[in-house]
C-alpha positions as CSV (number, residue, x, y, z in Angstrom):
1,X,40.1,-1.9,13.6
2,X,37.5,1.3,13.1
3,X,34.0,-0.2,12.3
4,X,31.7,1.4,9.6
5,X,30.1,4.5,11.6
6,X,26.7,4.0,12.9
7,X,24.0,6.9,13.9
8,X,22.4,6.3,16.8
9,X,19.9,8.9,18.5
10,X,19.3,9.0,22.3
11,X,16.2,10.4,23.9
12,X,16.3,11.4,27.3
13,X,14.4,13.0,30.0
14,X,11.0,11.9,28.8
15,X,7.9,10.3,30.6
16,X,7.1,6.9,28.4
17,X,3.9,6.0,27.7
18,X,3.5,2.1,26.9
19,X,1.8,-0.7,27.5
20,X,-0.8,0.7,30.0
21,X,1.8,2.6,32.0
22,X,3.8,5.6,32.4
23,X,7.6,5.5,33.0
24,X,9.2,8.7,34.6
25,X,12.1,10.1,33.3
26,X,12.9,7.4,31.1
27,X,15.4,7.3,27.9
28,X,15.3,5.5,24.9
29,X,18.6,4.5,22.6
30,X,17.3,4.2,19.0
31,X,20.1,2.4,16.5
32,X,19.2,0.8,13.3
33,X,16.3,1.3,13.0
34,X,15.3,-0.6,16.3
35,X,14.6,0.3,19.9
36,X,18.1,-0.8,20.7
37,X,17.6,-0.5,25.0
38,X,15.6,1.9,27.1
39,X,16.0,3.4,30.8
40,X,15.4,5.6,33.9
41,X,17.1,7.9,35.6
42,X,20.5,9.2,34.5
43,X,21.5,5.3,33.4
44,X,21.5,7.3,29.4
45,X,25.0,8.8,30.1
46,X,26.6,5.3,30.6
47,X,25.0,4.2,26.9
48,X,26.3,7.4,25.3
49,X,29.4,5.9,22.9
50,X,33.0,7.6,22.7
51,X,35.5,7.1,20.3
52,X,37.5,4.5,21.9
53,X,38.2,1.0,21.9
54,X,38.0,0.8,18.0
55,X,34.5,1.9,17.8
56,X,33.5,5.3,16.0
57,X,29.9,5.4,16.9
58,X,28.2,8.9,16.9
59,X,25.6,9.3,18.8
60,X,23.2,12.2,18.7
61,X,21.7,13.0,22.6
62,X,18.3,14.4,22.7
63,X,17.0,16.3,26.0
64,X,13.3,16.3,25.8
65,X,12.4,17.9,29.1
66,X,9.6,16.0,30.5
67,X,8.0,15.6,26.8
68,X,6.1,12.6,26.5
69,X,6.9,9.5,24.3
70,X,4.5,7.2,22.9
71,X,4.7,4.3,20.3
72,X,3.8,5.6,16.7
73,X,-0.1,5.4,16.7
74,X,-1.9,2.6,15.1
75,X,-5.2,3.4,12.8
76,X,-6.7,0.1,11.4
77,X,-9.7,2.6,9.9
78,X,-8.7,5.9,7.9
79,X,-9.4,6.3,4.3
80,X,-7.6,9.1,3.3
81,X,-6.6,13.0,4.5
82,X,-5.1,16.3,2.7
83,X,-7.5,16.1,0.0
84,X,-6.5,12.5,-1.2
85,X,-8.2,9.0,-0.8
86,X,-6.9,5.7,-0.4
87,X,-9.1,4.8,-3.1
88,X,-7.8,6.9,-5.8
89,X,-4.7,4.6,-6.0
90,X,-1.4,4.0,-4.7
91,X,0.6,7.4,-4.9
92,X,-2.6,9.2,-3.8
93,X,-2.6,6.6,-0.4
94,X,1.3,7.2,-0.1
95,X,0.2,11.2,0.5
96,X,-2.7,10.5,2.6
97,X,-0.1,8.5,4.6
98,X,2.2,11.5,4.9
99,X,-0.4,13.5,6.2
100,X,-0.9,11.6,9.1
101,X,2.6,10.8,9.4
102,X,3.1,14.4,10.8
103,X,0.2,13.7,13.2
104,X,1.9,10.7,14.9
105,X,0.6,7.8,12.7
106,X,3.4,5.7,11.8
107,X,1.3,2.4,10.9
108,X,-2.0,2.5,9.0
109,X,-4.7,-0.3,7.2
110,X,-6.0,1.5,4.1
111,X,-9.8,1.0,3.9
112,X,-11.5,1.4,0.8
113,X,-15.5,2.3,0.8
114,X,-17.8,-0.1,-1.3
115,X,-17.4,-0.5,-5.0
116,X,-18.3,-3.4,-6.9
117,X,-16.0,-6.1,-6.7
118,X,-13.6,-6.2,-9.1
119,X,-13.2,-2.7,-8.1
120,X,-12.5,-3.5,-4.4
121,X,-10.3,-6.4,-5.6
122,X,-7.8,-4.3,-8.0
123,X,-7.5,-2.0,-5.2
124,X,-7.0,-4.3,-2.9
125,X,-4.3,-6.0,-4.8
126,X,-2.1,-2.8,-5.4
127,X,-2.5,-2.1,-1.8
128,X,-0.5,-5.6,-1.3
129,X,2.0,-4.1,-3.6
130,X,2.3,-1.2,-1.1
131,X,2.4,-3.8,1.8
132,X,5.1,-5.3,0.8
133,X,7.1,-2.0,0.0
134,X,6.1,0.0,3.0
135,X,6.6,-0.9,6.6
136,X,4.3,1.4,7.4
137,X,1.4,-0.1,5.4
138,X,0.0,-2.7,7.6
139,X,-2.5,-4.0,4.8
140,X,-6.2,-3.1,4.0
141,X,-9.6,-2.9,4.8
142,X,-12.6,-3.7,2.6
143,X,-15.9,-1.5,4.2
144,X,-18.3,-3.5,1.9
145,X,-19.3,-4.1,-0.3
146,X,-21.4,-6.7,1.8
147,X,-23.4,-4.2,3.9
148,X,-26.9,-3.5,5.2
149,X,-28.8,-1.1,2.9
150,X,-30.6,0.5,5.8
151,X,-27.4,1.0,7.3
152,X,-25.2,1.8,4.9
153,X,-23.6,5.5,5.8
154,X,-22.0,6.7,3.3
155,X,-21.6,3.6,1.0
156,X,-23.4,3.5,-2.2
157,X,-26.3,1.9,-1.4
158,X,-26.5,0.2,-5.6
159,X,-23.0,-1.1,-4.9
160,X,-24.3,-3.1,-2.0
161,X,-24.3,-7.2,-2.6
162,X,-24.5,-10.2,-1.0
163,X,-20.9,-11.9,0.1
164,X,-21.4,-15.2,-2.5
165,X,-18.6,-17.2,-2.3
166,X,-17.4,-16.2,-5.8
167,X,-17.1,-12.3,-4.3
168,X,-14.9,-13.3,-1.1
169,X,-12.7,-15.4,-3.3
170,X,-12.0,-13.1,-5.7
171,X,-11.3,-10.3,-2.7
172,X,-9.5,-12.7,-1.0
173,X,-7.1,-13.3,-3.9
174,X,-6.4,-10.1,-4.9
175,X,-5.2,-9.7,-1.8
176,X,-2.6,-11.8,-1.4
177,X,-2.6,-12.5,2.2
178,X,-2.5,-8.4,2.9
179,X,-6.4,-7.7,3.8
180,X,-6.4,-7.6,7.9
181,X,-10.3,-6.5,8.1
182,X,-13.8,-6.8,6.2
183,X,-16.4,-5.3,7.8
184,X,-20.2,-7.1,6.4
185,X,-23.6,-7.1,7.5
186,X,-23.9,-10.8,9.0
187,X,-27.5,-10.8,8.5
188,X,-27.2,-11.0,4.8
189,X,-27.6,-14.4,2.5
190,X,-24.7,-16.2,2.6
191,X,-22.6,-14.2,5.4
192,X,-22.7,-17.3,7.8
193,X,-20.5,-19.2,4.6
194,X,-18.5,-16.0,4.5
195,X,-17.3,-14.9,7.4
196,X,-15.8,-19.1,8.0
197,X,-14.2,-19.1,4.5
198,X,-12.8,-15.0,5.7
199,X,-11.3,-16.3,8.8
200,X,-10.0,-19.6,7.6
201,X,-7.7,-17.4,5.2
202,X,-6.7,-15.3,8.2
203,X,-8.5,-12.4,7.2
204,X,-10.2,-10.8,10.7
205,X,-13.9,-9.9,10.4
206,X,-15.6,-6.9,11.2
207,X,-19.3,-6.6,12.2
208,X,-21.0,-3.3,10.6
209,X,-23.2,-1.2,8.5
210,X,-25.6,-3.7,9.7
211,X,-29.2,-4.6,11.3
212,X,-27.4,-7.2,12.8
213,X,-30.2,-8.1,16.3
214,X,-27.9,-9.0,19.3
215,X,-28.4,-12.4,18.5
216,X,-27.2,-12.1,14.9
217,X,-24.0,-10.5,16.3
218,X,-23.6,-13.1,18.9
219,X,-23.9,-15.6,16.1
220,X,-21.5,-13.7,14.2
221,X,-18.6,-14.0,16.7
222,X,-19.7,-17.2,17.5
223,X,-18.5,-18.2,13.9
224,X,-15.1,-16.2,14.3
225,X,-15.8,-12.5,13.7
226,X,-13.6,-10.4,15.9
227,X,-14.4,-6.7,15.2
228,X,-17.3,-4.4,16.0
229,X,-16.8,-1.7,13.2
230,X,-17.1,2.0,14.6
231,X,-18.9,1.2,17.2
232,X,-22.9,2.5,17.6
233,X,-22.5,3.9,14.3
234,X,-24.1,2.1,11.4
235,X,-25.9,-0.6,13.6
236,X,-28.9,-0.4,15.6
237,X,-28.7,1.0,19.3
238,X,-28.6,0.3,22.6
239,X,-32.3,-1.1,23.9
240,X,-33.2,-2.3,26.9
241,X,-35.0,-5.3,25.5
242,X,-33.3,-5.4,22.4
243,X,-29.5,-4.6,23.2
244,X,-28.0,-5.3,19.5
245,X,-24.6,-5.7,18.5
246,X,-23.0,-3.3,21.3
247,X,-23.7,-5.0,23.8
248,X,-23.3,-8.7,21.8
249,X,-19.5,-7.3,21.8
250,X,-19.4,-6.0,25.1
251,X,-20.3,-9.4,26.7
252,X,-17.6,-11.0,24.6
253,X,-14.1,-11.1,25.9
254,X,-11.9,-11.6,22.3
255,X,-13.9,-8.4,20.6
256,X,-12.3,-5.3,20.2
257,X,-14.9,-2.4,19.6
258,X,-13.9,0.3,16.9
259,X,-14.4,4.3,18.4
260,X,-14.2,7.0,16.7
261,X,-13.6,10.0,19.0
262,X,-14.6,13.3,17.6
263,X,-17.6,14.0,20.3
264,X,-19.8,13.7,16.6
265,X,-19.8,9.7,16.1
266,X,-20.5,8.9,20.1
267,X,-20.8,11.4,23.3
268,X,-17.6,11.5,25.2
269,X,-20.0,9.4,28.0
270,X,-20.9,7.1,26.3
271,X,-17.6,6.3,24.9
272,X,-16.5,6.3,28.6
273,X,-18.6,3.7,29.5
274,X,-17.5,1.5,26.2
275,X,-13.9,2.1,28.0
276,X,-15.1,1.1,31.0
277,X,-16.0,-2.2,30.4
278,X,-13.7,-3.2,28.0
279,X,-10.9,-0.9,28.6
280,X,-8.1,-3.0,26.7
281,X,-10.9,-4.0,23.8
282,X,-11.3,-0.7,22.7
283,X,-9.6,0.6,19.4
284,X,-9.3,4.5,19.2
285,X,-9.8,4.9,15.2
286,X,-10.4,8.4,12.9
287,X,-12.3,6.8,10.2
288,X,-10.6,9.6,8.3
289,X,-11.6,10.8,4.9
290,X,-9.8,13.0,2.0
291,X,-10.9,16.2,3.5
292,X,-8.7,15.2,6.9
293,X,-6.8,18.7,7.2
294,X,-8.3,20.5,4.7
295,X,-10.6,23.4,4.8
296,X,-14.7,23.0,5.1
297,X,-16.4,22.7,1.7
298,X,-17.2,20.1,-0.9
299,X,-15.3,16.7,-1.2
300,X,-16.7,12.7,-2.5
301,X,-16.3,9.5,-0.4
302,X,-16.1,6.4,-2.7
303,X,-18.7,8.0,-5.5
304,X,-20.7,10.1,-3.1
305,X,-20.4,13.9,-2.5
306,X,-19.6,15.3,0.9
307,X,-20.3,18.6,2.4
308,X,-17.8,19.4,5.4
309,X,-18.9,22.0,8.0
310,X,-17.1,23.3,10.9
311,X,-14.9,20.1,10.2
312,X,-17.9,17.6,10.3
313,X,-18.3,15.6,6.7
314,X,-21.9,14.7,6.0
315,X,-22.9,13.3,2.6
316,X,-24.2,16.5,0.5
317,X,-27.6,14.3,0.1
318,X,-29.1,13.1,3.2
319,X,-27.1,14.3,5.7
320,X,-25.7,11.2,7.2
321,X,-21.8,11.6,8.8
322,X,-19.3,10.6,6.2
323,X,-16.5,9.4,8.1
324,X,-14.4,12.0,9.8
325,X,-11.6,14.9,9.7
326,X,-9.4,13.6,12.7
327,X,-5.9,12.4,12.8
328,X,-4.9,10.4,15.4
329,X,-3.2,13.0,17.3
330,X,-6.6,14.6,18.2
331,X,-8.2,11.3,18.9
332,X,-5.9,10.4,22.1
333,X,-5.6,14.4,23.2
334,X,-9.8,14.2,22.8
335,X,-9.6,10.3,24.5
336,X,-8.1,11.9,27.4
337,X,-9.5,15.6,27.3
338,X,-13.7,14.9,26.9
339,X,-13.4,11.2,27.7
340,X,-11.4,11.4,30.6
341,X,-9.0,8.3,30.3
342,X,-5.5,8.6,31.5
343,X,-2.9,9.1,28.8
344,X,-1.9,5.6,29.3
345,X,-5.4,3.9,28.2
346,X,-5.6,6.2,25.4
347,X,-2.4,5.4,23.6
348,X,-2.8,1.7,24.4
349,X,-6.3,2.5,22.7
350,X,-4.4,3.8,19.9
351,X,-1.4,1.3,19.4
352,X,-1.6,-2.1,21.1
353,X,-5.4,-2.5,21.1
354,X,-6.2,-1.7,17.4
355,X,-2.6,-4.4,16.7
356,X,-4.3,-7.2,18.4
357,X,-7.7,-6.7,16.9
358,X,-6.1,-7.6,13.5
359,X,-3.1,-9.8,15.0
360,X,-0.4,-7.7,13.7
361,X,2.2,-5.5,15.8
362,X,5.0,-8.4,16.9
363,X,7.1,-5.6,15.8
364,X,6.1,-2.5,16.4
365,X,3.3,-1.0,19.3
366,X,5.4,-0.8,22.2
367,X,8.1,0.5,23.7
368,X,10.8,-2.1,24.2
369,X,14.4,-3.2,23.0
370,X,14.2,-5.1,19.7
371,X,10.9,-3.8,18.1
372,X,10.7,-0.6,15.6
373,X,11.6,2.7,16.8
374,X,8.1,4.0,15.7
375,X,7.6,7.0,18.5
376,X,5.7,10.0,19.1
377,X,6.7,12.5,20.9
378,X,3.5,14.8,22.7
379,X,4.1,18.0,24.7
380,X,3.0,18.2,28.1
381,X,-0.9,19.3,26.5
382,X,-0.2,16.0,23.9
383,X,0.5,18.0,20.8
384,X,3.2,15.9,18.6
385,X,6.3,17.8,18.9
386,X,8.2,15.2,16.9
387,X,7.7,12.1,15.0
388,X,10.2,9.0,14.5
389,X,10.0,6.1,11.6
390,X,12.5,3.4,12.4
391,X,14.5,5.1,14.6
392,X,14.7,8.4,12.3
393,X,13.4,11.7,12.7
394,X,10.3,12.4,10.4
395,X,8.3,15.4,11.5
């Protein structure tokens, strides 16, 4: 009996980058969709299939010559690239998504800037619809609208409110169990109620865009928070008598820190330092927006205009940074380049880390039989060469 054929794709010769380590020479057999087994060596010739013993598998053998493959990268903070925002609605986030696809993003959280609620709320419930559709749509991210005026970036400051218990229902409804992150201010009236109402539906708080004092941030994560959005930016700094939320999150063991590496946001030392001490708390993130691989001039953020320069968005009035232009690929060859971690740190900065900051990733993030064949695949100076979604090849 001939069984239905089935495609599988084996890559050999690589040096695989996951969970913290680096495998020489290692293979990977990709069938169905799945990671179907994985090896060193020259073991791949025994798990290339013939045509015999009933079976009519075909199975395409790829020599990558000492590339190096990585699980898809993970950003749980990116609102858009190639001139489209998440925020405009569904099919402009499915080409945002593509963008990054080709840089090596294979799972994403669309964030959406502050807008009043109802706003946030209808775009948070078609992003459920897109959840549900698209594996590679991990959920969403509401930046506000429950921030700090005096830290707001670029978030309309008259679109700022405090988190009453009517707003985070109605958020938390539309929803439909698909928002992983809210990032509020937990200084503001009523953000103690909040952020215990937010985690009791499962929904993983951020702290930022705040004037949070150490001790408010401590408080914070006392009551459940779990996130420290883009870290140093959008919160007050690093004091010696009055060390903020940094250093609240550093001195925390189950808080992941947000970075966005583009040598703008933070200095390469000082992001080496953040590494340092909590090297598997740190989540590498681009913080993208619409103007991601696009060319400098004049693009909006949620309702306010942005000016890019030499690839640096700032809002047209004021001058504060607007997000970023990086995809993902440039954040790990920048992690590794200007920050100086080993490749290995920087994509479990960029997968695993950012998956367990909003408990996803049972299925994807690694490299191991039985998850998703989500994989990158860097040259030797970690540009992507090629780019697999379940197991097929994408870029």
């Amino acid at each position: 009996m001939i069984r239905d054929r089935t495609e599988r794709i084996l890559l050999h010769s690589a040096h695989l980058v996951t969970d913290g380590q680096v495998t020489r020479d290692g293979w990977l057999l990709l069938r169905d969709g799945l990671i179907e087994d994985m090896g060193t060596g020259e073991s791949w010739r025994s798990r290339v299939t013939t045509a015999q013993a009933g079976v009519n598998d075909q199975t395409e053998v790829v020599d990558l010559k000492g590339a190096w493959v990585a699980p898809g990268f993970v950003d749980i903070h990116c609102h858009g690239a190639g001139g489209f925002a998440f925020d405009d609605g569904p099919d402009a986030a499915l080409k945002a998504l593509d963008v990054h696809r080709q840089h090596g993003t294979t799972s994403s959280v669309l964030s959406f800037v502050t807008d009043t609620v109802p706003a946030m709320a209808e775009r948070l419930a078609w992003a459920a619809h897109l959840t549900e559709e698209h594996p590679a749509v991990l959920g969403s991210h509401a930046e506000g609208p429950f921030l700090d005026p005096g830290h707001r970036g670029a978030h309309d400051e008259k679109l700022l409110v405090n988190p009453t218990t009517e707003a985070t229902v109605e958020l938390i409804e539309a929803a439909r169990g698909t928002l992983r992150q809210i990032t509020l201010a937990p200084e503001r009236d009523g953000a103690a109620r909040a952020i215990t109402d937010l985690c009791a539906a499962g929904i993983t708080v951020a702290v930022g865009h705040t004037d949070a004092t150490y001790e408010d941030a401590r408080q914070a994560f006392d009551a459940g928070a779990r996130i420290l959005t883009h870290a140093f930016n959008g919160m007050n700094a690093i004091h010696h008598r009055a060390p903020g939320p940094v250093v609240a999150a550093l001195a925390r063991e189950d808080i992941t820190l947000e970075l966005i590496c583009d040598g703008v946001h933070v200095h390469p030392q000082v992001m080496a330092m953040i590494f340092g001490s909590a090297r598997e708390r740190t989540a590498l993130i681009t913080d993208a927006m619409s103007a991601t691989c696009m060319h400098d001039g004049d693009y909006t953020l949620g309702s306010l205009p942005v000016t890019v320069t030499d690839g640096v968005a700032r809002l047209a009035g004021g001058g504060s940074i607007a997000g970023s232009t990086l995809t993902m690929d440039k954040v790990v060859k920048r992690a590794v380049e200007e920050v100086g971690l080993p490749l290995e740190q920087a994509v479990y900065a960029a997968t695993q880390a950012p998956l367990r900051a909003i408990n996803a990733g049972e299925d994807r993030g690694r490299l191991a039989p039985g998850l998703r064949a989500d994989l990158v695949v860097l040259t030797k100076d970690l540009n992507v060469e090629s780019v697999y979604v379940a197991g097929k090849k994408a870029t």
